[in-house]
C-alpha positions in Angstrom: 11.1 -11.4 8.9 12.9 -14.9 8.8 10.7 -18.0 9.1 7.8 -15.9 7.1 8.7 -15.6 3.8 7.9 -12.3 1.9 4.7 -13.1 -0.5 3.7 -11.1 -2.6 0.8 -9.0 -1.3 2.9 -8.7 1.8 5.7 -6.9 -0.5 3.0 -4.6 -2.5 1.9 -3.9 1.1 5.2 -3.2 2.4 6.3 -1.1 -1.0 2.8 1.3 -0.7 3.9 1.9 3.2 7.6 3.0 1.4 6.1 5.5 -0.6 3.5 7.0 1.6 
């Protein structure tokens, strides 16, 4: 994470993994 910024999908992804 650094030249990638975080879109959106990637964050709902990312936020689903967090709660699982």
């Amino acid at each position: 994470m650094g030249e990638k910024k975080p879109e959106p999908l990637d964050f709902v992804k990312d936020f689903q993994e967090y709660l699982t």
